[in-house]
Backbone as JSON, one array per atom type, in Angstrom:
{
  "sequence": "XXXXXXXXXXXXXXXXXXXXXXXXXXXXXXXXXXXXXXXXXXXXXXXXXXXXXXXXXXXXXXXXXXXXXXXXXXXXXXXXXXXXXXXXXXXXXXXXXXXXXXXXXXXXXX",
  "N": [[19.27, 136.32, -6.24], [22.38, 135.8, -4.86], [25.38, 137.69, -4.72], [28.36, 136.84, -6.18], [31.93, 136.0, -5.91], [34.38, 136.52, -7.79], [36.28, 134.24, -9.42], [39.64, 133.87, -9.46], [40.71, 134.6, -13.17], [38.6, 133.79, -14.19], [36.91, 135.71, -15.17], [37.81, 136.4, -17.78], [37.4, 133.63, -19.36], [34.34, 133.46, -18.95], [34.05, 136.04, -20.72], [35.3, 135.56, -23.28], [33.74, 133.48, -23.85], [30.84, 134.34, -23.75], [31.46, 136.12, -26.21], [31.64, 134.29, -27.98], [29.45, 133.45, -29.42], [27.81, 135.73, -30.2], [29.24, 138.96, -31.54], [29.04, 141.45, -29.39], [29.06, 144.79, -27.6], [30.53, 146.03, -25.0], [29.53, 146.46, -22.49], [27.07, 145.18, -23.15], [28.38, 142.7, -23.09], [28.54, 142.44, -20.04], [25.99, 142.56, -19.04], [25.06, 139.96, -20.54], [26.14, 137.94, -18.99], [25.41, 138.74, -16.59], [22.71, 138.25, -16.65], [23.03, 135.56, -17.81], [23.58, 133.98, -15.11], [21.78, 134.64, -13.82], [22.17, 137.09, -12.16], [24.13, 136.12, -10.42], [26.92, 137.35, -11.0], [28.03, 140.06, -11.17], [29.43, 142.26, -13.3], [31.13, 145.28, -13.07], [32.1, 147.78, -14.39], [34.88, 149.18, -13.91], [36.11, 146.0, -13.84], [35.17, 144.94, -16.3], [36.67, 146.48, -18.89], [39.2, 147.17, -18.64], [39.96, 144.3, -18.6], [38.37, 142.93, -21.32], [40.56, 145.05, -22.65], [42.89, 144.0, -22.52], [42.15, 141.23, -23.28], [41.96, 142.17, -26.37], [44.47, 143.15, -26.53], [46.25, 140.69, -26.07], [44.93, 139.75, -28.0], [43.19, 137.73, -28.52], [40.58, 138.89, -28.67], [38.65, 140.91, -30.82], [38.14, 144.28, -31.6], [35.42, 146.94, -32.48], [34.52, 149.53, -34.25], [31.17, 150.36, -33.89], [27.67, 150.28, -34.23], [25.06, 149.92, -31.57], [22.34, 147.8, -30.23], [20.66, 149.67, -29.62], [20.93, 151.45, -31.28], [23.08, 153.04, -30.58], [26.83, 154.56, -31.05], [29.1, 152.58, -30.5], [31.87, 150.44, -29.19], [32.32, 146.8, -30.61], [33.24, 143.54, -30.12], [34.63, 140.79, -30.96], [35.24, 137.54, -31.01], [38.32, 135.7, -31.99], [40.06, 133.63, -34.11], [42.3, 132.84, -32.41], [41.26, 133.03, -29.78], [39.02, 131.66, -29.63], [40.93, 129.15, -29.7], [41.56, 129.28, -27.12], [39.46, 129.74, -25.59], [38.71, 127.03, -25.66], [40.5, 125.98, -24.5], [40.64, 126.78, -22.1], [37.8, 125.73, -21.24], [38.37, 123.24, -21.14], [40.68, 122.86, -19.17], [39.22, 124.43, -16.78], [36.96, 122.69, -16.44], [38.37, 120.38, -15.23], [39.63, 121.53, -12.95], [36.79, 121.85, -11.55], [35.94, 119.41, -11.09], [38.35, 118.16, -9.64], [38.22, 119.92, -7.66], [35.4, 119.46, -6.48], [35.59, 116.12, -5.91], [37.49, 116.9, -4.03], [36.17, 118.17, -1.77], [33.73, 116.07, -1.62], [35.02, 114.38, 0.15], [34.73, 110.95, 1.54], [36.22, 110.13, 3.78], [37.59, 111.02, 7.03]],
  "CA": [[20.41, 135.5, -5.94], [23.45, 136.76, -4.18], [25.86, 138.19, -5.63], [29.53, 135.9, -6.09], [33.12, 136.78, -6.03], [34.79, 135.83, -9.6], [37.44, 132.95, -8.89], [40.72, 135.19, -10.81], [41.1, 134.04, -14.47], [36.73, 133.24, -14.92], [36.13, 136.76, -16.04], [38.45, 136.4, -19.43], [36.61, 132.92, -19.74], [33.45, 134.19, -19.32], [33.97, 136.92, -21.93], [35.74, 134.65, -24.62], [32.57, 132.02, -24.02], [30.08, 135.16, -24.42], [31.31, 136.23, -27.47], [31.61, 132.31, -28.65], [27.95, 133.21, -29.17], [28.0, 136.44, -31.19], [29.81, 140.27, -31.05], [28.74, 142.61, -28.15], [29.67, 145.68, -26.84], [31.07, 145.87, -23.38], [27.78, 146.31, -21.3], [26.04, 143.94, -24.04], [28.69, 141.36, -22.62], [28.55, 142.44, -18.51], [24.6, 141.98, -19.55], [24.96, 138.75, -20.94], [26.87, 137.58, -17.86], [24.55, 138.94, -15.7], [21.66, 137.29, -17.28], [23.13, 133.69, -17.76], [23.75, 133.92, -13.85], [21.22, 135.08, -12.7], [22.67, 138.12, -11.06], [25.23, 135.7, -9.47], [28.27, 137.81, -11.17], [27.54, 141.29, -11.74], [30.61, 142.79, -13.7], [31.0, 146.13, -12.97], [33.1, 148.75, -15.34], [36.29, 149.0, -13.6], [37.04, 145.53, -14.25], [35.22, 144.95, -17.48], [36.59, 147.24, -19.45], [40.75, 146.36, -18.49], [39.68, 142.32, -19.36], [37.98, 143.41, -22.71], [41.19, 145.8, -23.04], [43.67, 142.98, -22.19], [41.98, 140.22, -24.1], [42.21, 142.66, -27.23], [46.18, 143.22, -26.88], [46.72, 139.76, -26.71], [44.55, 139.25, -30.0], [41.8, 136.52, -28.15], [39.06, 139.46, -29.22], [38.93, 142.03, -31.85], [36.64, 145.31, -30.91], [35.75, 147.43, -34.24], [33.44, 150.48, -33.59], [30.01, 149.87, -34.89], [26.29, 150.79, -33.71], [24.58, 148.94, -30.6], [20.9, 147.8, -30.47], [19.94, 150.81, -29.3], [21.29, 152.89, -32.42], [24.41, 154.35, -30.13], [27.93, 154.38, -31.5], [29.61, 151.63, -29.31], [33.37, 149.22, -29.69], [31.48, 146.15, -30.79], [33.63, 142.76, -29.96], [34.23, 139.61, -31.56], [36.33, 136.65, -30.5], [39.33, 135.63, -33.03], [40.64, 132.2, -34.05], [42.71, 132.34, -31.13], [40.29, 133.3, -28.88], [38.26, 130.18, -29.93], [41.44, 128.01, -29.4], [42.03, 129.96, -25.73], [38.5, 129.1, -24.86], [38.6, 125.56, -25.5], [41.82, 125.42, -23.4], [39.92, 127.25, -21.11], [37.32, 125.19, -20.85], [39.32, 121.87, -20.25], [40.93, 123.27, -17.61], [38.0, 124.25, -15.64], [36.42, 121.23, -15.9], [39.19, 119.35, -14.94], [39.58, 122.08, -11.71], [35.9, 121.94, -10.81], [36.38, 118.1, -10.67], [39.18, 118.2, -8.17], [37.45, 120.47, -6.27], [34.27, 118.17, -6.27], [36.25, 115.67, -5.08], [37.83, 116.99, -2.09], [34.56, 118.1, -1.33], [32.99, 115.13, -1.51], [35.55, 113.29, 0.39], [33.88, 110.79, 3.04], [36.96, 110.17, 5.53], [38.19, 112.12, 7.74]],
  "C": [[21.52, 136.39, -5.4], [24.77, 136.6, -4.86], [27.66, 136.98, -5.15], [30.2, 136.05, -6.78], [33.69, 135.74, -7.23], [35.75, 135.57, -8.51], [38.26, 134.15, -9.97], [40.7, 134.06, -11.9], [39.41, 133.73, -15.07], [36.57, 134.8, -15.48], [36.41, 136.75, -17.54], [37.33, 135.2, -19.79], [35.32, 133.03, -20.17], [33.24, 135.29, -20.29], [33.68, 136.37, -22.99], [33.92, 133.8, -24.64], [30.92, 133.05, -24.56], [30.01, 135.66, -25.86], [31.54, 134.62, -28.35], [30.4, 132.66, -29.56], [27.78, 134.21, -30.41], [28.83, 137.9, -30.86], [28.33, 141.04, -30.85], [29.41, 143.66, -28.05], [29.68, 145.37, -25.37], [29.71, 145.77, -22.53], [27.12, 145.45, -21.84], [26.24, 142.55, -22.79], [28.46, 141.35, -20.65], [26.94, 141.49, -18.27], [24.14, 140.78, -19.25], [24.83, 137.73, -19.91], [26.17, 137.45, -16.5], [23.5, 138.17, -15.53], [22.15, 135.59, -17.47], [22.81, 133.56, -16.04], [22.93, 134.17, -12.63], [21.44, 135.89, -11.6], [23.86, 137.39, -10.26], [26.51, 136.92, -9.56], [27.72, 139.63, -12.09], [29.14, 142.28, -12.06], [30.74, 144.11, -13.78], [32.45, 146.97, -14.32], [34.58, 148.46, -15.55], [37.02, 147.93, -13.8], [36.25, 144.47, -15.53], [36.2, 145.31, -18.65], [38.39, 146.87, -19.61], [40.72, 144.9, -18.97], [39.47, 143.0, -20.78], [39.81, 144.09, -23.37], [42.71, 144.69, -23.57], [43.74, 142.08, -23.23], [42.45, 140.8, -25.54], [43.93, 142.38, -27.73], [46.47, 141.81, -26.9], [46.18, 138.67, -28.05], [43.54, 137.99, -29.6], [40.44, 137.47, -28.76], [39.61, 140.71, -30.19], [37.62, 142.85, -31.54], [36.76, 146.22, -32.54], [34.46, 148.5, -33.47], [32.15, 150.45, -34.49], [28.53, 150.48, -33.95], [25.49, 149.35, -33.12], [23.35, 148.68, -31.14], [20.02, 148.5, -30.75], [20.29, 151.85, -30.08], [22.52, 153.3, -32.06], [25.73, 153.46, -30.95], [28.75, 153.45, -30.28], [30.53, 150.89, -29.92], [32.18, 147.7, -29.33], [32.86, 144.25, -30.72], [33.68, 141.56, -30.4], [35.58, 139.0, -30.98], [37.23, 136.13, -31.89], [39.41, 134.17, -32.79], [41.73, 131.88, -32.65], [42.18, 132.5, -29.85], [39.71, 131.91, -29.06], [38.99, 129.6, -29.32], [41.45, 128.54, -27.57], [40.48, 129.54, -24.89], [38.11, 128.04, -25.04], [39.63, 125.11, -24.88], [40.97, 125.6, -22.26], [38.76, 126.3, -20.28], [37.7, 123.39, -20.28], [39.73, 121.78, -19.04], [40.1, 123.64, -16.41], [37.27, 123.51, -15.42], [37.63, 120.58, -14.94], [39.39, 120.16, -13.05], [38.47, 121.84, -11.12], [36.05, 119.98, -10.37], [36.99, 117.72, -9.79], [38.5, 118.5, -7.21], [36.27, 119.81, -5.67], [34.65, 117.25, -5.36], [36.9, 115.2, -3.58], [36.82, 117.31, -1.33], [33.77, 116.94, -0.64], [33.43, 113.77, -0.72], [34.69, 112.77, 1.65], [34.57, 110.55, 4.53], [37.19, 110.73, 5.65], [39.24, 112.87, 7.8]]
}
C-alpha cells in the first residue's frame, strides 16, 4: 500500500487510540500503527517521539521505564483518565469531520 501523509492532529489520536488497547513503548506504538494500516502511515522517529513527548506533558499518557517484549529496557506508555476522555473527544470530532468531508465529496450538482 502506499504510503499517506498524516492529516495534522491524527498522529496524537492515533497514539491515544493505540494505547486505548494496552501500554507500548514508542516503536511498539509506530508498529502498531503501521500494522493496523497496512503500511498506509509509517511513523518515523522524528515525529514519534515529540507526540509521545507532548502527549506526556500534557498528562493524556504516562511513560514509566519498564522492559519490552524483547527483554530491552524501554519508556513503556499508558494512556491516563484524561487521555481516555481526550480520545473520545477525539473521536467525535473526526467522525463528525470525515462526514463533512463525505459529503462534499459526494455532492451531485455542480
Amino acid at each position: 500500500m502506499a504510503k499517506t501523509a498524516l492529516v495534522p492532529g491524527t498522529l496524537d489520536m492515533m497514539i491515544l487510540r493505540t494505547l486505548a488497547l494496552r501500554p507500548l513503548h514508542g516503536l511498539g506504538i509506530a508498529d502498531r500503527i503501521a500494522q493496523v494500516t497496512h503500511g498506509a502511515f509509517d511513523i518515523k522517529p522524528g515525529s514519534l517521539f515529540p507526540a509521545l513527548y507532548r502527549l506526556e506533558a500534557d498528562g493524556l499518557i504516562k511513560g514509566a521505564w519498564g522492559e519490552s517484549q524483547q527483554g530491552r529496557r524501554a519508556r513503556l506508555y499508558t494512556l491516563t483518565k484524561s487521555g481516555r476522555r481526550q480520545l473520545a473527544d477525539n473521536r467525535k470530532s473526526w467522525a463528525r469531520a470525515v462526514l463533512a468531508v463525505q459529503q462534499v465529496l459526494e455532492m451531485n450538482r455542480p
